[in-house]
C-alpha positions as CSV (number, residue, x, y, z in Angstrom):
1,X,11.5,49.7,58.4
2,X,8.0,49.4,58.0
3,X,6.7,49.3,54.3
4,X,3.1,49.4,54.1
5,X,1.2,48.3,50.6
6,X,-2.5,50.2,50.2
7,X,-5.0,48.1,48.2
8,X,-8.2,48.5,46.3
9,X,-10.5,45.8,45.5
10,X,-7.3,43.6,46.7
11,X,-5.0,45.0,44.3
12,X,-2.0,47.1,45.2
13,X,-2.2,50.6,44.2
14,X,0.3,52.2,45.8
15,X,2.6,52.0,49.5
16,X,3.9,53.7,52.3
17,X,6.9,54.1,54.8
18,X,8.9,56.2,57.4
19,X,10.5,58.2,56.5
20,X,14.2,57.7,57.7
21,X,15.1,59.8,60.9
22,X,18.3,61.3,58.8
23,X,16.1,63.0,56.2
24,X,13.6,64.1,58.9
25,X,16.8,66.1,60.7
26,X,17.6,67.6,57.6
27,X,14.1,69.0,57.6
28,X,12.8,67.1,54.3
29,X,9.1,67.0,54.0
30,X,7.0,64.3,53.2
31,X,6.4,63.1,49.8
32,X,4.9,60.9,47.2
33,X,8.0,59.2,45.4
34,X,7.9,58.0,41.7
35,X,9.2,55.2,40.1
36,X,10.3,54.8,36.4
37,X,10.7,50.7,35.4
38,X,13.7,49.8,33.9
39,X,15.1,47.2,32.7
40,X,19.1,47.1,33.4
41,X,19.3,48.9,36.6
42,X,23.3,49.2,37.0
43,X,23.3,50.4,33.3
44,X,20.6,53.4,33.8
45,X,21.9,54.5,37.1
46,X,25.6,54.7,35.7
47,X,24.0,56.5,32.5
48,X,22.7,59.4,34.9
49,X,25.8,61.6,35.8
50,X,27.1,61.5,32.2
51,X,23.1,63.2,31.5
52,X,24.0,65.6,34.4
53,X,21.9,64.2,37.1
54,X,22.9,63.0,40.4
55,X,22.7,59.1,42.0
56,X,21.6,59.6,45.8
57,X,21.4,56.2,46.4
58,X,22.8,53.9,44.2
59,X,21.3,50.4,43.4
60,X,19.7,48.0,46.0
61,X,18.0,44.8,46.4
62,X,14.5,45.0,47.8
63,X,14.1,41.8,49.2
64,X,12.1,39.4,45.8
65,X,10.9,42.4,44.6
66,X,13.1,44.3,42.1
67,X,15.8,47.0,42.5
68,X,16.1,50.2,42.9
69,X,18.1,53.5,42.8
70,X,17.5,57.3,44.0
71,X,17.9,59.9,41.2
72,X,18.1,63.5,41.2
73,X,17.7,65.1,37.9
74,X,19.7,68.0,36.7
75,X,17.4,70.5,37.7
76,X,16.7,68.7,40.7
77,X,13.3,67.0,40.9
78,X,14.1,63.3,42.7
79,X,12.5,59.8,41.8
80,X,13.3,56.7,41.8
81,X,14.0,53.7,39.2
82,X,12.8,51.0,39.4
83,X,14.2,46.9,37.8
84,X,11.2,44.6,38.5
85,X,11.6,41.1,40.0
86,X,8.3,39.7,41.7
87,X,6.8,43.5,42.1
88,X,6.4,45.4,39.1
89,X,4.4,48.0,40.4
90,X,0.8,49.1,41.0
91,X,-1.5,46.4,40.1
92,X,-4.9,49.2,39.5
93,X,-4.1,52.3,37.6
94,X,-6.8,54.7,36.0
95,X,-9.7,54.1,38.1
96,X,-11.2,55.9,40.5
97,X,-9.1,56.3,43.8
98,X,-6.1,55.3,42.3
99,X,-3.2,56.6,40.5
100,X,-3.7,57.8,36.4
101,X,-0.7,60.6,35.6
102,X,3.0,61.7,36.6
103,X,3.9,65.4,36.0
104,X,7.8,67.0,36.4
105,X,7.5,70.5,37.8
106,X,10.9,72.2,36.9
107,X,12.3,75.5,36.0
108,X,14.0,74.4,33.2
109,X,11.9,72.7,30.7
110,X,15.0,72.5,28.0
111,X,17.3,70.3,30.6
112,X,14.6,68.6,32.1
113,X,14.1,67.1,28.3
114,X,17.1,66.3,27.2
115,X,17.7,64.7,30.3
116,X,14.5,61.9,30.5
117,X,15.3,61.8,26.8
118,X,18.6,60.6,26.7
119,X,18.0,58.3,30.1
120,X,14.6,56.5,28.9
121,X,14.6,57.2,25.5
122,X,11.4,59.4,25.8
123,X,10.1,61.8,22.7
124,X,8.0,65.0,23.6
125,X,5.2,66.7,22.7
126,X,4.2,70.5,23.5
127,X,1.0,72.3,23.7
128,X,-0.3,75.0,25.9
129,X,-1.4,74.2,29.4
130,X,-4.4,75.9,31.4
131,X,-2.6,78.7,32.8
132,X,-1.1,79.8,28.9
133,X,1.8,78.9,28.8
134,X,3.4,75.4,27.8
135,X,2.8,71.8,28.7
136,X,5.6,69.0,27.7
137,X,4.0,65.4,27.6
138,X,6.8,62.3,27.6
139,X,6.3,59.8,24.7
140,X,7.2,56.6,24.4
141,X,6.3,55.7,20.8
142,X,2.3,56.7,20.7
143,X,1.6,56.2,24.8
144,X,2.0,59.3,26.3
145,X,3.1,58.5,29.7
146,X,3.9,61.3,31.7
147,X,3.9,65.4,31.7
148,X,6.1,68.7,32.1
149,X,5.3,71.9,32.9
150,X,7.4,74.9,34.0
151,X,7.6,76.4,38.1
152,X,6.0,80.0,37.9
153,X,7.3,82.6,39.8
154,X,3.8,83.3,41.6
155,X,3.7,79.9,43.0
156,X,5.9,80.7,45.5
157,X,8.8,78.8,46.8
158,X,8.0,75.1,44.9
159,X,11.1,73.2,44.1
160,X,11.3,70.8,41.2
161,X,9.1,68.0,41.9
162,X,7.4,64.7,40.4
163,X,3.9,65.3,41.0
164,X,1.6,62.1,41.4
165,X,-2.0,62.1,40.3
166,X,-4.6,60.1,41.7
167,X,-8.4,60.0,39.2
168,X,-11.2,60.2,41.0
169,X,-15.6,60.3,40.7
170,X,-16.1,63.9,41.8
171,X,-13.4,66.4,42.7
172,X,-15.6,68.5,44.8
173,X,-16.6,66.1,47.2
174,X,-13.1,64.6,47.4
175,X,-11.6,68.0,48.3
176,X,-14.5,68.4,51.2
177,X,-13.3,64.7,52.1
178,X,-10.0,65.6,52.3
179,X,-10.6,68.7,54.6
180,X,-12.3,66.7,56.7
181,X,-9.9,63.9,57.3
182,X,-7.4,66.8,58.4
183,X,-5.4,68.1,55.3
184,X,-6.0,70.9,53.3
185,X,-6.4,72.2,49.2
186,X,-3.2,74.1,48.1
187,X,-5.0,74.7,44.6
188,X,-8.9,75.1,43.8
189,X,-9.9,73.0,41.1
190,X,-9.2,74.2,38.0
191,X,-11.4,72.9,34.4
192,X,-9.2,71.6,31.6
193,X,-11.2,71.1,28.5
194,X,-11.9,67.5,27.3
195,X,-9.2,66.4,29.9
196,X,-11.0,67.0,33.3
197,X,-11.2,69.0,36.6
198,X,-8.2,68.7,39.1
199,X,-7.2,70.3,42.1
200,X,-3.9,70.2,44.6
201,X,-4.1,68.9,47.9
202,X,-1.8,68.6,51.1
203,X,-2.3,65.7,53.4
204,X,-1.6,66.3,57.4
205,X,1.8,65.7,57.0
206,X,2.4,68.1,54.0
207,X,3.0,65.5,51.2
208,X,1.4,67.1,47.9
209,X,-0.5,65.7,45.6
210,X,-3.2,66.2,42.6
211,X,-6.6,65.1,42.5
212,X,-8.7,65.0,38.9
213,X,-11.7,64.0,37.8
214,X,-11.5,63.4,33.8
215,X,-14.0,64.5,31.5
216,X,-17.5,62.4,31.4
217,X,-17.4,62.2,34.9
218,X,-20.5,62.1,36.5
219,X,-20.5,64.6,39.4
């Protein structure tokens, strides 16, 4: 298999493969997969079915660079976790053209948290999102590190789903970029006050993701 590392300014920022051909016959979709670190791998992926989850994959080497298992939470969003070894991850975070947030899409916000909870040790915090209604953020001790919010019944048929985001400079001309190179915007931007302006895109081959440009942005 092919793994392919994308760089900026020399630094990884995130990678790429095939897809296997058995999750292409059972008509999975492409997607952007998220990694959790942890630190005793065997000991977190046995911890998962006592929290209700599922293990898809249990625990492999990856060559030097860590291990890794294939988790499906309880109300069924997947990711991955992730014990480092020479690769812990995305060298460049937080600047433009590069990743900056996680969120959980679910339609259960209560077993969703009790689940991260009890497997990382996460705390939460709730306020109320764009659309009204509310917006879980994951805590480890004062860094908030990733988000929550609940699947609406007017978004159609969206299955629970890690969501990456990747900052950029200006989210209008990245949405014009990205029509241009061939894929297509699922959500128009939407304003969040002092956090930014974000927007939903597809790429050609139907993989989602979120594109934001935080507040103080020059546009």
């Amino acid at each position: 298999m092919t793994y392919t590392m994308l760089e900026k300014a020399g630094k990884n920022v995130c990678a790429l493969y095939q897809m296997p051909d058995v999750m292409q016959q059972q008509g999975q979709v492409p997607y952007w997969l998220s990694y959790v670190s942890v630190e005793d791998i065997d000991a977190s992926t046995q911890k998962v079915a006592t929290l209700g989850g599922a293990v898809l994959q249990e625990p492999c080497d990856v060559m030097e660079s860590g291990r890794m298992s294939l988790i499906q939470d309880p109300t069924g969003a997947v990711f991955a976790l992730w014990q480092p070894k020479q690769h812990i991850g995305a060298d460049l975070v937080n600047e433009f053209g590069t990743f900056c947030w996680n969120e959980l899409q679910t339609k259960d916000l209560e077993t969703a948290t009790q689940f991260y909870s009890g497997l990382f040790g996460w705390q939460t915090r709730t306020t109320k999102n764009a659309l009204g209604g509310e917006y879980v953020e994951f805590l480890r001790g004062e860094h908030s590190g990733a988000g929550m919010i609940e699947i609406q019944a007017d978004w159609g048929d969206v299955p629970p789903n890690w969501v990456v985001y990747f900052t950029v400079e200006n989210c209008n001309a990245t949405l014009e970029k990205a029509k241009a190179l061939g894929g297509r915007v699922d959500m128009d931007p939407i304003e969040l006050e002092d956090v930014g302006r974000f927007a939903i895109v597809q790429d050609p081959q139907g993989a989602y993701f979120t594109v934001i440009e935080m507040a103080g942005n020059a546009s």
